[in-house]
N, C-alpha and C positions, 0 to 999 in steps of 0.2 A: 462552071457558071456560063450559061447561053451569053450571047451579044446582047439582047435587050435588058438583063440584069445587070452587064458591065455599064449600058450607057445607063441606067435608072440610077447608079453607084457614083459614076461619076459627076453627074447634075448633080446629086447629092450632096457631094462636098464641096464641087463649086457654088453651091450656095450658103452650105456654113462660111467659107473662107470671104463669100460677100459681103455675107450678117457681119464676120467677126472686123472686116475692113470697115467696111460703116459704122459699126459702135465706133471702133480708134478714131475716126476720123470724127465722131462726135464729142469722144473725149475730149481728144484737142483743142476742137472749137469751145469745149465750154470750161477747160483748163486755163484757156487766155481771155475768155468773157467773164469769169466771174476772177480773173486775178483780182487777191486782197495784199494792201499796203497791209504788213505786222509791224507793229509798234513795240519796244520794252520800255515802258515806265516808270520812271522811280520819282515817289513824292517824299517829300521832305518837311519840316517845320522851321522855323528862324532859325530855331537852335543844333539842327543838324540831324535831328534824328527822325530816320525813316520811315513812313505811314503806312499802315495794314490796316483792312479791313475799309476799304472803299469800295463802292457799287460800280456799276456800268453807269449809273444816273450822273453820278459826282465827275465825269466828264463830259468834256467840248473838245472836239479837234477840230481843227480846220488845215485847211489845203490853198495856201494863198490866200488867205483871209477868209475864204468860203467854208463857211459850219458842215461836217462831213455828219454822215449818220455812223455810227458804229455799230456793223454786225457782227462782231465776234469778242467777247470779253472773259477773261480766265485768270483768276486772282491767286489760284495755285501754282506752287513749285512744278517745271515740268522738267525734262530733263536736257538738262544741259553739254553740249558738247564745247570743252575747254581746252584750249591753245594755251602751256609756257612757253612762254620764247625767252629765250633767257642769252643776253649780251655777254660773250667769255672773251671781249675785246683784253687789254693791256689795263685800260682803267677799270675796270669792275675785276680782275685777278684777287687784291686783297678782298674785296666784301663778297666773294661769290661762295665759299662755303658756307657762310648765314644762309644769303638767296636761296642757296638749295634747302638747307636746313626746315626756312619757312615753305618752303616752296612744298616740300613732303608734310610738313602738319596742314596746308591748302587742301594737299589731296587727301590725305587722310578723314577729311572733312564732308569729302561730297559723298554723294548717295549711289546706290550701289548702281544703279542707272546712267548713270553718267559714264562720259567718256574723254580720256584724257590723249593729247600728243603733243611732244614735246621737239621741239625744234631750238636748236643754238645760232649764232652767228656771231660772228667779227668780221675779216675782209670778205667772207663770201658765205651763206647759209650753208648749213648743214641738211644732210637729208635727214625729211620729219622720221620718227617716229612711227606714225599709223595711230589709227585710234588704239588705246588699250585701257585696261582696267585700271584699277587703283592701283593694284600690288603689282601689276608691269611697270605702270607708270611713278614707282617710287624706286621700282630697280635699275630704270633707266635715268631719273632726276641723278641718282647716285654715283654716277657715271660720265655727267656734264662734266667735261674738262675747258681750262682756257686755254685760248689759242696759241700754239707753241709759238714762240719768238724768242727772239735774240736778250740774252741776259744782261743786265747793267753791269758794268765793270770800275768797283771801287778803286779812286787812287790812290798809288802807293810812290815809295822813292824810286823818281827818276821811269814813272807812265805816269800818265794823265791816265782818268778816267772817265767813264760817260753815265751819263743814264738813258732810260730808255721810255721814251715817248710816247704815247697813243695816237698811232696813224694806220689803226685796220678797225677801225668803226665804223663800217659802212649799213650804217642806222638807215638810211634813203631805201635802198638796195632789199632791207631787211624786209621796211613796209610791202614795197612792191610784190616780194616775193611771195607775204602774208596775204595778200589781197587778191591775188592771182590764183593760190596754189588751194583758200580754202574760204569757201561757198556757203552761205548762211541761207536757204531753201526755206523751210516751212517751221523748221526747228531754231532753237536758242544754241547761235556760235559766239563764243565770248573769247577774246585774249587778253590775257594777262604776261604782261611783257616788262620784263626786269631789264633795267637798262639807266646811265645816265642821262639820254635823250641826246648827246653831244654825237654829232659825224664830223669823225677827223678825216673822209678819207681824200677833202680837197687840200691837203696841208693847212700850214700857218700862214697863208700870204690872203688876207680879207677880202681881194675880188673875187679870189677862186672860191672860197667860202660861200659868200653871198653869190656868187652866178650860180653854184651846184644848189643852195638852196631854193632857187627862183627855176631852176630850169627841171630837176628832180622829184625836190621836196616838195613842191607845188605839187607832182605830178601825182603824190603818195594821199596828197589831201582831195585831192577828186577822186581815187582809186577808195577814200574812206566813204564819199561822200554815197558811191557807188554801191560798196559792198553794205551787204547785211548783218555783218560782225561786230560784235559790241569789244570797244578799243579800252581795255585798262593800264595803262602802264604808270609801274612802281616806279618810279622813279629816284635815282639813287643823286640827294644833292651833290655831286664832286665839285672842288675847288677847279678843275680841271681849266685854265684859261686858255682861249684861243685866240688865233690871230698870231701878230709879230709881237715879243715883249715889249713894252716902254723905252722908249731911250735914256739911255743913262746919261747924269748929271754928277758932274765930280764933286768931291766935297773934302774940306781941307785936312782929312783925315785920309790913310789907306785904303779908303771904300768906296763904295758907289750907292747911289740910291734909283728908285726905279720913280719916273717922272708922270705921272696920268695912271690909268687903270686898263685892263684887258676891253679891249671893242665887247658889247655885247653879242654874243652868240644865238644869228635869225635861227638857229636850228631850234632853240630853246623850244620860241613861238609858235613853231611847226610842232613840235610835240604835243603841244597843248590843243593847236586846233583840229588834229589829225585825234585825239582824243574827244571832241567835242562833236566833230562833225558826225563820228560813228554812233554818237549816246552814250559814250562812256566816260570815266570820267579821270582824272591822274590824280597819285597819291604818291607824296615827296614825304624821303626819311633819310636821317644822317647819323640815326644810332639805331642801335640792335630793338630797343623798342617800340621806336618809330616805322622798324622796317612791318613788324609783329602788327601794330595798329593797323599799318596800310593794308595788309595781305588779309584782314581781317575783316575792314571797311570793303574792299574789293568786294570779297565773298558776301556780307552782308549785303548791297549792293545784289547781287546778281541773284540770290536767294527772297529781296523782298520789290522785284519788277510786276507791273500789270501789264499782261500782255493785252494789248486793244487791235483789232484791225477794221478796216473800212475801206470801200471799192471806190478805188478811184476815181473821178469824172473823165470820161476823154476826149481829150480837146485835139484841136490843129496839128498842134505845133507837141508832139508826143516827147520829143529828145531834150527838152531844157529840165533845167532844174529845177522842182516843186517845193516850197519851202512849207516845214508844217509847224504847227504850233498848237498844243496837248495845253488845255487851262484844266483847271480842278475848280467847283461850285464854293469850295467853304473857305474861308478868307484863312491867311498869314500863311498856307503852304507853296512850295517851292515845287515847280517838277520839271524832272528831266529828263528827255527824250533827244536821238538824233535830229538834225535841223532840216531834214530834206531829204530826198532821192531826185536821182533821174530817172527818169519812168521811157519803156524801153519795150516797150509792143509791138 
């Protein structure tokens, strides 16, 4: 090949690799210009049960009071990518082979599209999983152990003996790791999180409690507020109390009685709004049928959402928090959407 073929070869391709930077670079531009907020919404009626068959018309959103347009509306099932996380602290030991139990009829449930990863925790997460199938993801459920700890030791003549505590529920820890480690993009990310919602891992003395939930727990409910993953968690009711016991009062018999009741537990209410904030919703059970109900409602729930989106307006002040509010046209339904994002351009 002469010298003037080389340079007609080389202008050549410095001109596709120009074409191909200027598309990217147009990409970009109109990847963050036409950013759309996705919605998952679930409507409802008085009595609890879930609405299908609603139009794009039978919606209003608004964005701070301001009425959005909706361009993007899909009333079908698409595929879902689903988080267990499942709590193998000390207090969930007894009820965790249910947990699993239902946990395998959950997956057994979704559609061959879907994709499952399962993640445990007590004092420190476990490494996820990965995405996998069904029949990965029920060889792996099979497999969830709790966290090895120290045994209770019954008393006998001449030892005392003890029992043994829940102080490795590091439920805070859990969130954050959840919020971090896994990204809800353009697709449906949903967790479903089996757990009693309680974090021992500030002990029983109430400041340390209440500071790690203000200083933390807070920190896990802007991390929902943020992420795009829809928050379900089973909630398993334990009598489990925290704080320092009652003090005791003597009484003219050989025994003692316990004086006031256990402080309530601020984790409880973190639970609940780190559930809310995301669009999802929590479901409490204290028997083997209640847990069946919850794990049931969840899945129904995730299987009968309208996805809606609409292009943001953009203002000044891009980093605060947008609050939204999703109404329905036709009277006495309920709907439920996350409360907000921060919008982050």
């Amino acid at each position: 090949m002469d010298t003037r073929s080389w340079i007609r070869l080389v202008l050549a391709v410095l001109c596709v690799i120009s074409a191909v930077a200027s598309a990217s670079a147009q990409d970009e531009v109109i990847r963050v210009d036409t950013a759309l907020v996705n919605l998952h919404v679930v409507v409802k009626d008085r009595q609890g049960q879930r609405i299908r068959g609603l139009e794009k018309e039978d919606f209003d959103v608004y964005e701070d009071g301001v009425r959005q347009e909706i361009t993007h509306f899909v009333a079908e099932e698409r595929p879902l990518r689903l988080v267990l996380l499942f709590d193998v602290s000390v207090s969930m030991e007894a009820v965790l082979p249910g947990i699993k139990q239902e946990a395998v009829a959950l997956v057994n449930t979704l559609r061959p599209d879907d994709t499952i990863n399962i993640v445990s925790f007590a004092s420190a997460v476990q490494k996820p999983s990965g995405w996998l199938n069904r029949s990965q993801a029920i060889y792996v459920i099979s497999n969830v152990a709790p966290e090895p700890h120290a045994k209770p030791l019954p008393a006998s003549i001449g030892q005392n003996g003890y029992r043994i505590g829940d102080t490795n529920t590091y439920l805070y820890e859990a969130f954050e790791y959840l919020f971090n480690n896994f990204k809800a993009n353009n697709d449906r990310l949903a967790v479903v999180m089996f757990s009693d919602g309680v974090d021992t891992a500030a002990g029983r003395a109430m400041p340390n409690i209440t500071r790690r939930a203000h200083e933390i727990g807070r920190e896990a409910i802007r991390q929902a507020q943020e992420s795009w993953a829809l928050v379900y968690p089973v909630r398993y009711k334990t009598e489990q109390a925290i704080g320092n016991l009652p003090t005791t009062a003597r009484r003219p018999f050989p025994s003692v009685i316990r004086v006031g009741s256990p402080p309530d537990d601020p984790g409880r209410e973190l639970f609940q709004k780190i559930a809310v904030a995301s669009g999802g919703e929590i479901f409490e059970w204290t028997t083997r049928e209640d847990l069946k109900s919850a794990v049931r409602n969840a899945l129904a729930d995730l299987r009968s959402q309208y996805a809606i989106a609409y292009r943001p307006p953009r203002l000044k002040d891009d980093k605060r928090f947008r609050h939204i509010k999703v109404r329905v046209k036709q009277p006495n339904l309920i709907v439920r959407t996350r409360e907000g994002y921060f919008y982050d351009r």
